[in-house]
N, C-alpha and C positions, 0 to 999 in steps of 0.2 A: 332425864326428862327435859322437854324445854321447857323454857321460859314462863310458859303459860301452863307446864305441867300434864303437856301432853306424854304422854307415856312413852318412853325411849329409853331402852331398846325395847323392839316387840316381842323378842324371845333371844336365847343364848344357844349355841351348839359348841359341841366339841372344840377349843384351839389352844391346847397346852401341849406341847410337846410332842406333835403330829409329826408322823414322818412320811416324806414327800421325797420327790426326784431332784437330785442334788448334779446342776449340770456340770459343776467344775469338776467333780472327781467320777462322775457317770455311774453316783451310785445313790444314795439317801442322806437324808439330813434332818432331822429333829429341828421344828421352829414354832414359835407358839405367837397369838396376837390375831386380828380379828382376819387376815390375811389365810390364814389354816381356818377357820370357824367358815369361812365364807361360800367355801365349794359344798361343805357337807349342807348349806341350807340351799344354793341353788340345785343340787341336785335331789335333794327333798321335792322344790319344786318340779323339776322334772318328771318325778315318779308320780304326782299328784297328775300331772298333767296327760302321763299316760296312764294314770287309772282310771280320770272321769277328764274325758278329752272336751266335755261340753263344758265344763266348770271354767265360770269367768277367772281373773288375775286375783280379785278379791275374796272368793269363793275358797281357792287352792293358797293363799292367803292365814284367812280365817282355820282352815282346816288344819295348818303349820302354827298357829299360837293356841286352838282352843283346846288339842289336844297334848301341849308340851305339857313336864314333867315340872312340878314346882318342887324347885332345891329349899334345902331348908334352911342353908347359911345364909346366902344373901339376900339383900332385900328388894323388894318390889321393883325400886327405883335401876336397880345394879341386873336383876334375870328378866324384867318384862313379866311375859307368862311363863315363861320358865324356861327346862331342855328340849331342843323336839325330840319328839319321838315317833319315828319312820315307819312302823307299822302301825299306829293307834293312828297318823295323820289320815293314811291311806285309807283303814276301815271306816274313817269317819260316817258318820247318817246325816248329821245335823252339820250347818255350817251358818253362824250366825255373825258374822264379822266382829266387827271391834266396838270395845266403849272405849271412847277417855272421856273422862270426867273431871272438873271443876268442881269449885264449892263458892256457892250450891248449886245444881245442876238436874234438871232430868233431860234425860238422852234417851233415841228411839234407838233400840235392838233387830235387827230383821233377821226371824227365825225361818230356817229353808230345810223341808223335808228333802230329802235329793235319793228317799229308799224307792220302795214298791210297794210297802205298806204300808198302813196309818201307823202315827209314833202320838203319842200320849207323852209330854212332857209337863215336868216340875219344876218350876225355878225359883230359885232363894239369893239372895244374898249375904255375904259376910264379910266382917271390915276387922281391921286390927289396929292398933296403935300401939306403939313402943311393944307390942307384941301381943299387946292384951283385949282381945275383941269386944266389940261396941255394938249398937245397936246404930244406923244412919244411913242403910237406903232400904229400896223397897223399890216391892215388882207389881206390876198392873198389868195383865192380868198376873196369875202365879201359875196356873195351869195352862195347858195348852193341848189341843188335840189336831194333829196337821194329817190331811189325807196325803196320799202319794203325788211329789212335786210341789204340793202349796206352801205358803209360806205366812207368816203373820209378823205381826210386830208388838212388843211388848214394851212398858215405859218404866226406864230404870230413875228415879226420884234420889238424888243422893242432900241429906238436909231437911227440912233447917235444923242448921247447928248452937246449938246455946251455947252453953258453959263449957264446952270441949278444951282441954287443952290445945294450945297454938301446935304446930307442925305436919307430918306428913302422914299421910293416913294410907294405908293401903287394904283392897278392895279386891273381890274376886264375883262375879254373878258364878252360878253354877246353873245347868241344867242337865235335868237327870231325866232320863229315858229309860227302857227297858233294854237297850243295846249297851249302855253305860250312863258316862256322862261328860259334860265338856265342860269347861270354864274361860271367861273372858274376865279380865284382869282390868283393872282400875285405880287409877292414882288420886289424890286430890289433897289439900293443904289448908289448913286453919290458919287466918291471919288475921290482926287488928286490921283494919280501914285503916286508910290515912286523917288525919285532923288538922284542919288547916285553922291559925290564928295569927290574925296582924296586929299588931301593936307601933303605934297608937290607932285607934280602929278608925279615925277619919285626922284628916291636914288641915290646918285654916292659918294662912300670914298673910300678910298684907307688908307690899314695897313697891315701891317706886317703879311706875311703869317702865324706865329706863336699866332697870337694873336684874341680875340674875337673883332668884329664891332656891335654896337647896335645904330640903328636908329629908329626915331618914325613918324609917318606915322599917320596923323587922317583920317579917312572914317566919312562922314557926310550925312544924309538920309533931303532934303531940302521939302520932298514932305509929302504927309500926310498919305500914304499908307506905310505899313511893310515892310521893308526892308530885306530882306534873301539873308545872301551872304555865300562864302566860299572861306578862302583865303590856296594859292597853292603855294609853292617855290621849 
């Protein structure tokens, strides 16, 4: 993820031990590293592109994370949304782009019918820590009824977090249709605030207008979060 826990990577494919066109001896070669993973997801895109030639870059996007496959080794922060999966991207109905989430955070969702039908959707939330699910977002509305081509928007609320233990939380919305269902995947992270304490909390000397004064001042950060300050005289 970065910095700020935005969700990275957005999904994983295939690149352990692919074998490709080996120019030195004009025959193949076994390599693995994100180098092999890269071609099976542009060309996902590709196939997205010639399914629904009208679907925006975010659209054909959304359709490659919502429907990936979640592995069940690694964690949130290591698959994103998970493996793609090249025929459930293509059949997709629904394509509702991406969360990433902060703590604490509500984020707007945009849900897009792109069938011929109306679609009747359900959406839930669910979160885990160290493996063991919690209760900490929620959906506004929870249902949804979208005619052919419409779209709405739903408001994912993740928080307030009390007593949680500190660390990394991971998050999945689900929405469930009568065609299947899709999921958009969610990171976010418990952390103390920072505390900031100076000591001594105010200066007072007194010397010789002629002369230099040097006093010493500690700043102390009590909390568990980065401290950024800037001092001004």
């Amino acid at each position: 993820p970065t910095v700020d826990l935005s969700l990275k990577p957005d999904l994983v494919a295939s690149g352990v031990s692919i074998e490709a066109a080996d120019f030195a001896t004009n025959g193949t070669t076994a390599k693995s590293g994100t180098s092999m993973a890269a071609p099976h997801v542009s060309s996902l895109a590709a196939l997205l592109v010639q399914a629904h030639p009208m679907w925006t870059p975010l659209m054909v996007k959304a359709a490659m994370v919502n429907t990936a496959l979640r592995l069940s080794g690694p964690k949130l922060r290591d698959q994103g949304a998970g493996r793609i999966r090249a025929a459930a991207a293509v059949a997709t109905t629904i394509s509702p782009g991406e969360l990433y989430a902060g703590f604490p955070v509500s984020s707007t969702l945009t849900v897009l019918n792109v069938t011929t039908t109306s679609v009747s959707i359900s959406l839930f939330t669910s979160t885990t820590f160290s493996g063991v699910p919690i209760s900490s977002a929620t959906m506004e509305p929870a249902t949804l009824v979208l005619a052919p081509g419409a779209s709405s928007t739903v408001t994912v609320t993740i928080g307030p977090i009390g007593g949680d233990s500190l660390g990394e939380y991971d998050g999945r919305v689900t929405l469930s249709h009568s065609g299947g269902a899709i999921t958009v995947p969610y990171l976010y992270s418990v952390a103390l605030a920072p505390a900031a304490s100076i000591s001594p909390p105010s200066v007072s000397t007194t010397v010789d207008h002629l002369l230099a004064a040097t006093t010493t001042t500690t700043l102390s950060n009590s909390g568990s979060g980065t401290l950024t300050y800037k001092l001004t005289g």
